[in-house]
Backbone as CSV, one residue per row, in Angstrom:
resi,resn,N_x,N_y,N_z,CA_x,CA_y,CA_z,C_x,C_y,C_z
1,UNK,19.754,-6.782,1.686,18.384,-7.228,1.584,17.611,-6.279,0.680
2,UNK,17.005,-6.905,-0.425,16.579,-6.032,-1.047,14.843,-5.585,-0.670
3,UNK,14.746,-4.319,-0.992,13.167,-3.572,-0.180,12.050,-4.263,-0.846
4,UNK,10.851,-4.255,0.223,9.472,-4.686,-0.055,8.491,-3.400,-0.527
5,UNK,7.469,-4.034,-1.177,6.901,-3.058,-1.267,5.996,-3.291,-0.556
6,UNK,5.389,-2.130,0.157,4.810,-2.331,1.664,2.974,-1.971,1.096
7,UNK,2.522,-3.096,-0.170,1.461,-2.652,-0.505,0.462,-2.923,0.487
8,UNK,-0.503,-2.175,0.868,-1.639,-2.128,1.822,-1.246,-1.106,2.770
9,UNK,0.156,-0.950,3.028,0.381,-0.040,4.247,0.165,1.462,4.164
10,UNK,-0.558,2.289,4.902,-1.126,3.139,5.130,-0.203,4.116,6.163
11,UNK,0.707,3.601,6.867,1.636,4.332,7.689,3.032,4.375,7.317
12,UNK,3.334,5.813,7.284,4.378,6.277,7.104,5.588,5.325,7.544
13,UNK,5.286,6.520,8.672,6.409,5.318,9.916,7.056,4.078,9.735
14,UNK,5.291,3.447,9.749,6.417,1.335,9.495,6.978,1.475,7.820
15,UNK,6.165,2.091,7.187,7.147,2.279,5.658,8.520,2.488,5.682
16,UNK,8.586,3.466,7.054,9.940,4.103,6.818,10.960,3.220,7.619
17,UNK,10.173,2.221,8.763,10.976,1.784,9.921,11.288,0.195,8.976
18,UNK,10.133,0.016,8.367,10.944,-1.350,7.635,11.587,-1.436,6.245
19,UNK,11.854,-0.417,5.830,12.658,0.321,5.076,12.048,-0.523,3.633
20,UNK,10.855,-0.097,3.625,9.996,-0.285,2.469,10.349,0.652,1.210
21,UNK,10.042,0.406,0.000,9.968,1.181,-1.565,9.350,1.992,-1.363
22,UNK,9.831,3.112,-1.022,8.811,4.386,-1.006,9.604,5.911,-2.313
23,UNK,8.444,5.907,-2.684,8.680,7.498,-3.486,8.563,8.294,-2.670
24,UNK,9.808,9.282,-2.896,9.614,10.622,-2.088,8.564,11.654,-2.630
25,UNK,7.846,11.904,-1.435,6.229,12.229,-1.932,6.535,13.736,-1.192
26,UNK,7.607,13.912,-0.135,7.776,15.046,0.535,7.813,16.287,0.662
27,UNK,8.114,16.380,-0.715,7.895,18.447,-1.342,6.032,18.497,-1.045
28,UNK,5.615,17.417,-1.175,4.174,18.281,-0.909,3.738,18.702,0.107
29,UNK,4.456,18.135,0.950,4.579,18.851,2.757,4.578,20.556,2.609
30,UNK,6.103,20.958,1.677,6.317,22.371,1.201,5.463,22.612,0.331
31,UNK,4.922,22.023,-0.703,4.012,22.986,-1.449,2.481,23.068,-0.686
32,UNK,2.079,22.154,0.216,0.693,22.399,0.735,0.703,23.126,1.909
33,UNK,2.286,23.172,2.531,2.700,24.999,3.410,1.771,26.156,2.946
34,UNK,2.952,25.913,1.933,2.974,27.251,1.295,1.582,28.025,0.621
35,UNK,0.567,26.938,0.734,-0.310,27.013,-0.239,-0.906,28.028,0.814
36,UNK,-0.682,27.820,2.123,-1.246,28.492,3.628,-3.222,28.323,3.366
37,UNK,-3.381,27.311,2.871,-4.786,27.222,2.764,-5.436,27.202,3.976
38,UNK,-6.491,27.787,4.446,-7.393,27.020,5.376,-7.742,25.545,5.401
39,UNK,-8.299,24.864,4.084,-8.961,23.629,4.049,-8.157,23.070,2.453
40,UNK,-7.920,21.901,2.544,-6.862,21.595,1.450,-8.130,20.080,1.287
41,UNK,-8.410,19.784,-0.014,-9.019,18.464,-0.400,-8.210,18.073,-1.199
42,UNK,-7.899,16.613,-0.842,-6.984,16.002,-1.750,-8.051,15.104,-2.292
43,UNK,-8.005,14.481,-3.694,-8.812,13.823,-4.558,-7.700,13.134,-5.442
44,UNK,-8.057,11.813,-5.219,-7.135,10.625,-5.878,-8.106,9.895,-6.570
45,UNK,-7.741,8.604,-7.116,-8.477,7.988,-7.492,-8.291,6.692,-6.041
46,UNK,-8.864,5.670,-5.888,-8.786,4.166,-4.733,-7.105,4.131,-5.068
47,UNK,-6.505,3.708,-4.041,-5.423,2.994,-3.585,-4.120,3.981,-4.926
48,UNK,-4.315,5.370,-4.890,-3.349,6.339,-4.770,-2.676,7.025,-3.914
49,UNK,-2.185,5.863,-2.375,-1.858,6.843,-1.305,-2.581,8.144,-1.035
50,UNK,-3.686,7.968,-0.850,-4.176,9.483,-0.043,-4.217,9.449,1.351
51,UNK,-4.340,8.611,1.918,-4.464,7.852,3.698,-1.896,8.360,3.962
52,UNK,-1.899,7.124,2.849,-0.139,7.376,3.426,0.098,9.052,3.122
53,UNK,-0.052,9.570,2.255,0.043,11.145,2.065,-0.153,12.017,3.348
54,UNK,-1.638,11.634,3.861,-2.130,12.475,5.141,-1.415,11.630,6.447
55,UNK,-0.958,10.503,6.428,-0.263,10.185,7.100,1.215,10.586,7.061
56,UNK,2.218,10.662,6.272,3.207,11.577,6.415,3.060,13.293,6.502
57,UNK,2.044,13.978,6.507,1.952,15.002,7.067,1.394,14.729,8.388
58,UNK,0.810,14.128,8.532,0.765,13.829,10.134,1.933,13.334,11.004
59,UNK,2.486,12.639,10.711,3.666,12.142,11.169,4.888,13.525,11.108
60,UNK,4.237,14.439,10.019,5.997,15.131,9.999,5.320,16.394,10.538
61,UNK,4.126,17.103,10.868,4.118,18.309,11.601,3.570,18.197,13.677
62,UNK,3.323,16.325,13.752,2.818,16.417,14.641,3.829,16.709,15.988
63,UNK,3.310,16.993,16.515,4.304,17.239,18.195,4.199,15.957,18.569
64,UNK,5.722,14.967,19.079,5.858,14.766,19.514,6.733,13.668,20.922
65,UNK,6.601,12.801,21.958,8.006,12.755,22.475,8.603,12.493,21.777
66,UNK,8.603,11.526,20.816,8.802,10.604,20.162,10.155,11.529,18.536
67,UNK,10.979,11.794,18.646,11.868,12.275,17.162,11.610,11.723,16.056
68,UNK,10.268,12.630,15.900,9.820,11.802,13.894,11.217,12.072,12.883
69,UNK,11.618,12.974,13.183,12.405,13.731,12.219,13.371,12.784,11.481
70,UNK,13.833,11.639,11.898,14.423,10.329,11.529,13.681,9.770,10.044
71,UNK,12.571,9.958,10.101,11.885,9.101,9.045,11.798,10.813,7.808
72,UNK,12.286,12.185,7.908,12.875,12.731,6.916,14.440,13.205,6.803
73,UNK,14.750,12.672,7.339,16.290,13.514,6.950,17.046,13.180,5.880
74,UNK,16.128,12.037,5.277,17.041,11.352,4.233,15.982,12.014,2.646
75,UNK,15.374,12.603,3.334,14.133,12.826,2.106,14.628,14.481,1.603
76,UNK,13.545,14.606,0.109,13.690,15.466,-0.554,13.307,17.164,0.666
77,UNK,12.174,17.109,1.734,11.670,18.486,2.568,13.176,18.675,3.219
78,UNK,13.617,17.545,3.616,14.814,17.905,4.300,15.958,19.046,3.766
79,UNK,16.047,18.884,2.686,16.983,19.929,1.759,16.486,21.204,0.938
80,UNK,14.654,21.515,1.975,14.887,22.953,1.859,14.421,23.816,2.649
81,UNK,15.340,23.415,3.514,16.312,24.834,4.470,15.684,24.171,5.734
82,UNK,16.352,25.400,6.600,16.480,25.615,8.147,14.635,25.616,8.438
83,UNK,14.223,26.396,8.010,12.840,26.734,8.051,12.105,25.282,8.234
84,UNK,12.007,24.615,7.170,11.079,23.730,7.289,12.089,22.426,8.606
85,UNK,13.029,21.999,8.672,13.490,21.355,9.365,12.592,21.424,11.144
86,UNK,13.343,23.627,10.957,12.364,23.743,12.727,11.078,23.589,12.627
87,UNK,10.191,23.437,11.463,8.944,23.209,11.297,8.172,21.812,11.590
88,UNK,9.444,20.803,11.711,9.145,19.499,11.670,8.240,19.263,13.189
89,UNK,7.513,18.738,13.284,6.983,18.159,14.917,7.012,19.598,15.872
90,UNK,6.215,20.160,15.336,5.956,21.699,15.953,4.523,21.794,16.465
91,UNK,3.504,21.181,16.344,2.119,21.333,15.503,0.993,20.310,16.334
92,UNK,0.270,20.534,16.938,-0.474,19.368,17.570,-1.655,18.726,16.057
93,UNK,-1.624,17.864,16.440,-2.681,17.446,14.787,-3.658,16.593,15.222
94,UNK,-4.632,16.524,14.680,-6.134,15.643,14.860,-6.031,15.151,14.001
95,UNK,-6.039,13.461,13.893,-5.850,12.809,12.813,-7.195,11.714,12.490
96,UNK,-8.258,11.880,12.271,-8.770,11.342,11.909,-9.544,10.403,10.785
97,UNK,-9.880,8.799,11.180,-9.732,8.096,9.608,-11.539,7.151,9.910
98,UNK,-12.009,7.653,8.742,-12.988,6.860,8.352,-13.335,5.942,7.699
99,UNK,-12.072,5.540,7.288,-12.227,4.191,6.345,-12.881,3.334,6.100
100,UNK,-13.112,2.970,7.731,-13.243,1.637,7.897,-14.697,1.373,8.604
101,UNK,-15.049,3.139,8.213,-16.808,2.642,8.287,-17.882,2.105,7.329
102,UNK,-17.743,1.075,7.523,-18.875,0.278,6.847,-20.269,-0.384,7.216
103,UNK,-20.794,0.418,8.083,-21.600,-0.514,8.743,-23.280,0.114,8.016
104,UNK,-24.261,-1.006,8.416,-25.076,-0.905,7.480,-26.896,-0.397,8.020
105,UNK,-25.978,0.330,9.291,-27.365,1.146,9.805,-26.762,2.233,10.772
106,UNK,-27.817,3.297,10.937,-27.104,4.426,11.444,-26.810,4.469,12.858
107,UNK,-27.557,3.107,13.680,-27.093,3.084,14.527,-25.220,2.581,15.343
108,UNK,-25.236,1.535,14.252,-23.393,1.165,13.950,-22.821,2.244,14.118
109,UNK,-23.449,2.789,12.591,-22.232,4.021,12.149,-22.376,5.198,13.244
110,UNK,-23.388,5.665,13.966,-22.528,6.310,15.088,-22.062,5.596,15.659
111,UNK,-21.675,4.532,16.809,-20.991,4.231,17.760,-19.889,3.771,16.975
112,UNK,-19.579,4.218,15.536,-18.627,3.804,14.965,-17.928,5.445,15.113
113,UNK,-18.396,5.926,14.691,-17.922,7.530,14.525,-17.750,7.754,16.157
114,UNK,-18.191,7.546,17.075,-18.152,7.660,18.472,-16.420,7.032,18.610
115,UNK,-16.832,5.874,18.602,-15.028,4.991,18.613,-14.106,5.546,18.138
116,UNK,-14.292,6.460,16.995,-13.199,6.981,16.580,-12.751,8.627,17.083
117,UNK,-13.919,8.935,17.525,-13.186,10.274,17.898,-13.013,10.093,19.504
118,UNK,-13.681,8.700,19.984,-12.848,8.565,21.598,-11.227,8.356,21.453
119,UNK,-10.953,7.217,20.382,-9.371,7.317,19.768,-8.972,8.261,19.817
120,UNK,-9.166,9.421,19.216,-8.335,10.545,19.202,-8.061,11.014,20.668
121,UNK,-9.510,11.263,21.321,-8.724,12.137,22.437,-8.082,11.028,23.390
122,UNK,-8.040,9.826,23.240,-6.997,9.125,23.834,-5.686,9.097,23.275
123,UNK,-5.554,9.856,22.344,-4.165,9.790,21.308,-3.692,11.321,22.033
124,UNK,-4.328,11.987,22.036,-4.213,13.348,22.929,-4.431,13.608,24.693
125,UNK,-4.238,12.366,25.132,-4.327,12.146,27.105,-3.870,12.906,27.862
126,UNK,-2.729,14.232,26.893,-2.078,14.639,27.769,-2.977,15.633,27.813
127,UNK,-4.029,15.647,27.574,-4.681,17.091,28.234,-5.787,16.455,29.555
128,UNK,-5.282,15.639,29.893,-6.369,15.628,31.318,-5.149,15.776,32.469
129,UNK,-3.687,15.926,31.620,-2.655,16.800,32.630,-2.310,18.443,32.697
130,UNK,-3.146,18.728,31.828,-2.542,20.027,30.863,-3.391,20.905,32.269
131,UNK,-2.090,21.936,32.870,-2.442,23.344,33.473,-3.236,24.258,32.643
132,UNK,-3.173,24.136,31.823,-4.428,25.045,30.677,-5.805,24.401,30.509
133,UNK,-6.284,23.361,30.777,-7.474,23.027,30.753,-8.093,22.804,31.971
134,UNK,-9.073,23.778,31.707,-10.099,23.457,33.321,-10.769,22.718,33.463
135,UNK,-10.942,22.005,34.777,-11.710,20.974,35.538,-12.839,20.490,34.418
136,UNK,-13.690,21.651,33.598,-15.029,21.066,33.197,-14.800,20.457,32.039
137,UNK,-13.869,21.372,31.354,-13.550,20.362,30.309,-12.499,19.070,29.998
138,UNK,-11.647,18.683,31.207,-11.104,17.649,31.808,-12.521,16.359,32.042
139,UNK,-13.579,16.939,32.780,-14.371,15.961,32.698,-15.443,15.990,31.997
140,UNK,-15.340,17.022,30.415,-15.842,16.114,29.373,-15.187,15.432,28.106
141,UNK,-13.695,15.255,28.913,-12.778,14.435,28.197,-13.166,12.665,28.844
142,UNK,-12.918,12.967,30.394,-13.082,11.713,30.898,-14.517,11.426,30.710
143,UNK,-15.753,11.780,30.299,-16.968,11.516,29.705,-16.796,10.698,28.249
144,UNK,-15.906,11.699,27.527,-16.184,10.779,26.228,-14.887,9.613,25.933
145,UNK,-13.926,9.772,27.183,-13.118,8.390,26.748,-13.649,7.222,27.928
146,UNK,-14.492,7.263,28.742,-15.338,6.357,29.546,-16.706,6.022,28.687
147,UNK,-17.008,6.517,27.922,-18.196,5.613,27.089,-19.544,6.397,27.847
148,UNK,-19.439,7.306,28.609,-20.932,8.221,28.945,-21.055,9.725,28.775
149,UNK,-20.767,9.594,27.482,-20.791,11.034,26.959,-22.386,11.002,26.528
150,UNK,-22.800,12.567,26.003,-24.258,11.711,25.580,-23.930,12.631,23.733
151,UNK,-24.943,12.195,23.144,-24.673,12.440,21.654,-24.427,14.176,21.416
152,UNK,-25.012,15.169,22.272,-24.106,16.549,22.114,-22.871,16.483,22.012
153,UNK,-22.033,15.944,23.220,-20.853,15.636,23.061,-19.868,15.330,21.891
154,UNK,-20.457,14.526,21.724,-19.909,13.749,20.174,-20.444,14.908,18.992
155,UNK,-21.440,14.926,19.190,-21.557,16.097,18.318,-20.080,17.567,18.485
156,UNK,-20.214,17.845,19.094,-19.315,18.849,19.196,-17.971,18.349,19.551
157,UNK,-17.544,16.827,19.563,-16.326,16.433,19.780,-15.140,16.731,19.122
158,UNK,-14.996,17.264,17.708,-13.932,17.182,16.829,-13.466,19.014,17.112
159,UNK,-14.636,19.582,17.152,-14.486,21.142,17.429,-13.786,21.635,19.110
160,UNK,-13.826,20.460,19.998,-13.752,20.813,21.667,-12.537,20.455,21.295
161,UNK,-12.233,19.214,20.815,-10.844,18.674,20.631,-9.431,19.355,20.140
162,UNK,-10.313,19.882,19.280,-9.292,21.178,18.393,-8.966,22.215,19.014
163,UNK,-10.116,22.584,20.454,-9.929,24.167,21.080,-9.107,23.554,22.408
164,UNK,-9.210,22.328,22.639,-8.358,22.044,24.124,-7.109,21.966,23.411
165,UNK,-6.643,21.598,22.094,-5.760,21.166,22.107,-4.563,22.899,21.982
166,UNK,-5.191,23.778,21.126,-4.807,24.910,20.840,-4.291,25.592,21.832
167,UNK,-5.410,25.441,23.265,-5.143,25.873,24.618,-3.964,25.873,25.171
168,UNK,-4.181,24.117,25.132,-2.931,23.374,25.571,-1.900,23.767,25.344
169,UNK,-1.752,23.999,24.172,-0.172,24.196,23.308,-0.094,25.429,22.792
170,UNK,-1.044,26.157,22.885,-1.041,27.931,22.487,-1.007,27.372,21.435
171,UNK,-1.462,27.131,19.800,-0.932,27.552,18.562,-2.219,26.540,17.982
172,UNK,-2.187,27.193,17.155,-3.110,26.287,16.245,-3.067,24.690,15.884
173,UNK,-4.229,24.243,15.417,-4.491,22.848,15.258,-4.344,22.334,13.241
174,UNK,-3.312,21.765,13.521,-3.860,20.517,12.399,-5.092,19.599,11.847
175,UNK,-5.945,19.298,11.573,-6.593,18.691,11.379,-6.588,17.905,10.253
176,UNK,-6.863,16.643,10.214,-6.863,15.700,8.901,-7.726,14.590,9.109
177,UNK,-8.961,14.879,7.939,-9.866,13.653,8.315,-9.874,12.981,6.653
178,UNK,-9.517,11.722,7.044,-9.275,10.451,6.027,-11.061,10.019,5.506
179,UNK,-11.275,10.137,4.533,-12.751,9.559,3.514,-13.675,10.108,5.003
């Protein structure tokens, strides 16, 4: 069967699971390592994979049950070395995407920006199990994924998110926010 090209798709993963035309884009995993930047801006022009880009680094440093490592072993990061291999799914990551805010008053666009960073910490649930997080901030998780958080919250949501998660897992946070 010969491959599709999986134009519109934005995720790695189904690229890789429906064995779509993909360029190996993967050394930039190793060169934006190495770069050990604090804050990395990527600048494309529209519909240059910048969403699938931050999505295969999300997919390849995030922790978790799940063995990403399938969707590189066949790729170019894979063949350099031991190092980056144990590096694969090590990493808790905040993945956040704004794309798809379009709305045309500021009241939308927060409860739009609200929706999306309740997504996340529902993408991250396992910290209302986590022995490292205490009671108060357990219930200002269950505040902002029940819909009665109040706008501090959200305000400081992407920064709490990043420090429970660090807690959680001892080690630093990933972060990636899409447009």
């Amino acid at each position: 069967m010969a491959k599709v090209i999986g134009i519109g798709n934005e995720s790695f993963q189904e690229i890789r699971e429906n064995d779509c035309f993909y360029i190996d884009k993967t050394l930039f995993i190793k060169e934006w390592w190495e770069m050990a930047d604090s804050v990395t801006l990527i600048t494309r022009p529209r519909r240059f994979g910048k969403t699938l880009t931050m999505d295969m680094i999300r997919t390849y440093f995030e922790k978790t049950s799940t063995d990403t490592s399938i969707y590189f072993s066949d790729k170019k990061i894979w063949n350099c070395g031991d190092a980056y291999k144990q590096l694969q799914g090590t990493y808790p990551v905040i993945f956040l995407s704004f794309k798809d805010a379009h709305q045309t008053n500021w009241t939308d666009m927060y409860r739009s920006l609200c929706f999306t960073l309740k997504e996340e910490f529902l993408r991250h649930i396992e910290l209302l199990s986590s022995k490292a997080i205490n009671e108060y901030d357990k219930k200002y998780i269950h505040n902002l994924i029940n819909d009665v958080a109040d706008s501090t919250d959200y305000q400081f949501a992407l920064g709490k998110l990043s420090s429970l998660l660090a807690t959680h897992y001892n080690q630093k946070v990933i972060i990636i926010i899409d447009e």
